[in-house]
N, C-alpha and C positions, 0 to 999 in steps of 0.2 A: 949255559949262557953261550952268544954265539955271537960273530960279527962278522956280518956279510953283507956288501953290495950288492943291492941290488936298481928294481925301478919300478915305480908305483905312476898309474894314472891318476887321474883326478878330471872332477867337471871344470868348465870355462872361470868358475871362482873360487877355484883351490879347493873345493868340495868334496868329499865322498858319502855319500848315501848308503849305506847300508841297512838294508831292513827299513828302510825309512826314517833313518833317524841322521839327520845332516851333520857331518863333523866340519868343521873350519880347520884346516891348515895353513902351513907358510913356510915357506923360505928358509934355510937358517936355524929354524926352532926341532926339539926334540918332545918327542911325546910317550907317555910312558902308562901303563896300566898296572896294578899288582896281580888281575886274574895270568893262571896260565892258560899261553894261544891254544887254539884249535881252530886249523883251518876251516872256513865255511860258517865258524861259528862266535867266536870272537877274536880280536886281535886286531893287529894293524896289516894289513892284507899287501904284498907284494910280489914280484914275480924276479926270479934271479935272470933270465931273458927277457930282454924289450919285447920280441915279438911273440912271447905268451899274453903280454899286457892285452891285446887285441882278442883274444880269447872272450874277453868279460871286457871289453869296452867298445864302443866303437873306435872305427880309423877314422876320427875326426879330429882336424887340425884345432878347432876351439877349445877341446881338452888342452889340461897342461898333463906334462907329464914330467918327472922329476927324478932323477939319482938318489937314492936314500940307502940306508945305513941301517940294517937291523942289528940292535944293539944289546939288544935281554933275548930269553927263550923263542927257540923258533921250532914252529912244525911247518911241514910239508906234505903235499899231494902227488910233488912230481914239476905241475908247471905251473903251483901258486902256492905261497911260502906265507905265512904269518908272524907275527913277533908281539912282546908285550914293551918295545920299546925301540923305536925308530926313529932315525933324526933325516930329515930331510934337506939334502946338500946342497941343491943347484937344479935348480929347469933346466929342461934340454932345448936347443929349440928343434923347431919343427925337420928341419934340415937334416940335423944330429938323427932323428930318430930313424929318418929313410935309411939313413946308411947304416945304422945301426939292424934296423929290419930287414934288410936285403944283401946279398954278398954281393950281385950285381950295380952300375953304374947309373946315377940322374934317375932312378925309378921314382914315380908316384903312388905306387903300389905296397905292394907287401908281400914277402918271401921270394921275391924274384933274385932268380940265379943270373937271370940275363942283363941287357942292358936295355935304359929307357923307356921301362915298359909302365903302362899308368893300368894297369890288370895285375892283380896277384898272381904268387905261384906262378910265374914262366921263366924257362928254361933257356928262352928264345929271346929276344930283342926287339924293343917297336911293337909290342901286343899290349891293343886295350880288353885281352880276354882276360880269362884264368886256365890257368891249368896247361899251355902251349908249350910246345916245344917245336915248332914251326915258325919261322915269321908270316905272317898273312896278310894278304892282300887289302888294300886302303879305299874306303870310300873317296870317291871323289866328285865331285857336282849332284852329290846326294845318289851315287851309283857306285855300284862293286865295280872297280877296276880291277885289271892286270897288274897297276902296280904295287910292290911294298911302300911300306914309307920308306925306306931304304933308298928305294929306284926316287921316292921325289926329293930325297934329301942332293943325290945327285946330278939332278937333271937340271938342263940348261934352262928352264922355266923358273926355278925355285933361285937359280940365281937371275937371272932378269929379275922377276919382282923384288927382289931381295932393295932394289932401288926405286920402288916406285913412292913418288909421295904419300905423306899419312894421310889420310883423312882427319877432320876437326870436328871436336865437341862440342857445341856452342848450348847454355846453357836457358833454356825460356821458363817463361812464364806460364801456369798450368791456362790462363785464359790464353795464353797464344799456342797453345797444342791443338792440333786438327782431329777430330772425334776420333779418327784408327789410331790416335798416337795416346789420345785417354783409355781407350779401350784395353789395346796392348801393354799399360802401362798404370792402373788403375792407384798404385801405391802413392805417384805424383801428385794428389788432390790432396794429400797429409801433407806432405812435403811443398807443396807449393811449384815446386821447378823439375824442370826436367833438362836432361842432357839429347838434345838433338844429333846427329850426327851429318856432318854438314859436308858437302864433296869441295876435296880443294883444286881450285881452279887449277892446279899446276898438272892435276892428274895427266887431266887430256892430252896439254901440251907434252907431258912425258910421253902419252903410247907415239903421238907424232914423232917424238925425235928419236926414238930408238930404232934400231936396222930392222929389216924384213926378215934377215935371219933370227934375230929377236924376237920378232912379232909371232914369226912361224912358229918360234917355242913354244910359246904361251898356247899358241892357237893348237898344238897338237897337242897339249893336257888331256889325257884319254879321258874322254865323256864331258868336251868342255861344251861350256853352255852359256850363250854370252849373254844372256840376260841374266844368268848366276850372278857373271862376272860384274856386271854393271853395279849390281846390288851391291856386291860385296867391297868391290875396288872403288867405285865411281867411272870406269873407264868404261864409252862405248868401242867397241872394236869396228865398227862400221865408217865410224868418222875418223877423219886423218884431218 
């Protein structure tokens, strides 16, 4: 008999599938079997690291995943543990688990040593890769730049816009959408509405009132592209 912490995935409704045979879990309750466990082959299946859970699950946030408590007989393989009696403590939330899978800072990823990175396994900081131990260079206006995202976390551009107006949502009617917008958007005709994205007047008036040393930021964004920009901001850079 044994009792050890650990953590168990599960599907988006507390489910586990096994062999195809769907169990119901929850919260708070203890579950128990009389057979003895054998990994792979019966038992209640858990992992004493978070980030062996991902081995046999996806890294998807719709899973729940949970603290649990192996409390009868347990065998092992190394980095998936079984038991004929498990009580399951507390969800983690999604937050808990990054930091928990990562030694690194803000990752969206998994086993990152570095910080901020939404790529597994890097060593490095700011990588949507795997496996780096480099920072590397950032797409920008849908082109490889020179810079990191490092260089645009610092640059006098990323703090200008840091103050430009939002743009607004405004919500239609599937008969008031324009055929590119039913097109791009086919799921709307169930739904009935669609969320337009609407350019707020103030934009413009913003590129106007800010300095030319200002303006010059924005406009030396390596591979800028001011019909990009239009799209994405609402702002022409042509008009003052």
């Amino acid at each position: 008999m044994g009792r050890i912490k650990g953590y168990k995935v599960f599907g988006p409704g507390w489910i586990c599938d096994p062999a195809g045979t769907p169990f119901q879990y929850a919260v708070g309750e203890t579950y128990e079997m009389e057979e003895v466990p054998i990994v792979c082959e019966r038992g209640f299946h858990f992992c004493e690291r978070a980030v062996d859970c991902f081995n046999y699950y996806g890294f998807d946030p719709k899973n729940k995943v949970a603290e649990i408590e192996a409390l009868g007989d347990i065998d092992s393989d190394g980095s998936k543990s079984c038991t004929n009696k498990i009580h399951i403590i507390r969800e983690i939330p999604w937050k808990e688990i990054l930091d928990l899978v990562n030694t690194g800072n803000g990752c969206t990823g998994m086993g990152n040593s570095g910080n901020w990175n939404s790529g597994d396994w890097n060593s490095c900081s700011y990588s949507s890769g795997c496996f780096n131990t480099i920072e590397h260079k950032m797409f920008l206006f849908n082109k490889l730049s020179d810079w990191t995202y490092h260089d645009w976390i610092r640059s006098d551009a990323r703090r200008v816009l840091s103050r430009i107006p939002h743009r607004h949502l405004k919500p239609v009617s599937y008969d008031s959408m324009s055929d590119m917008e039913k097109e791009a958007n086919p799921e709307a005709k169930t739904t009935g509405t669609f969320l337009r994205i609407v350019d707020n007047p103030d934009v413009q008036n913003w590129w106007r009132s800010i300095s030319d040393e200002d303006k010059k930021a924005i406009l030396s964004i390596p591979n800028f592209n001011k019909a990009i920009f239009k799209e994405i901001t609402g702002v022409d850079v042509d008009k003052n």
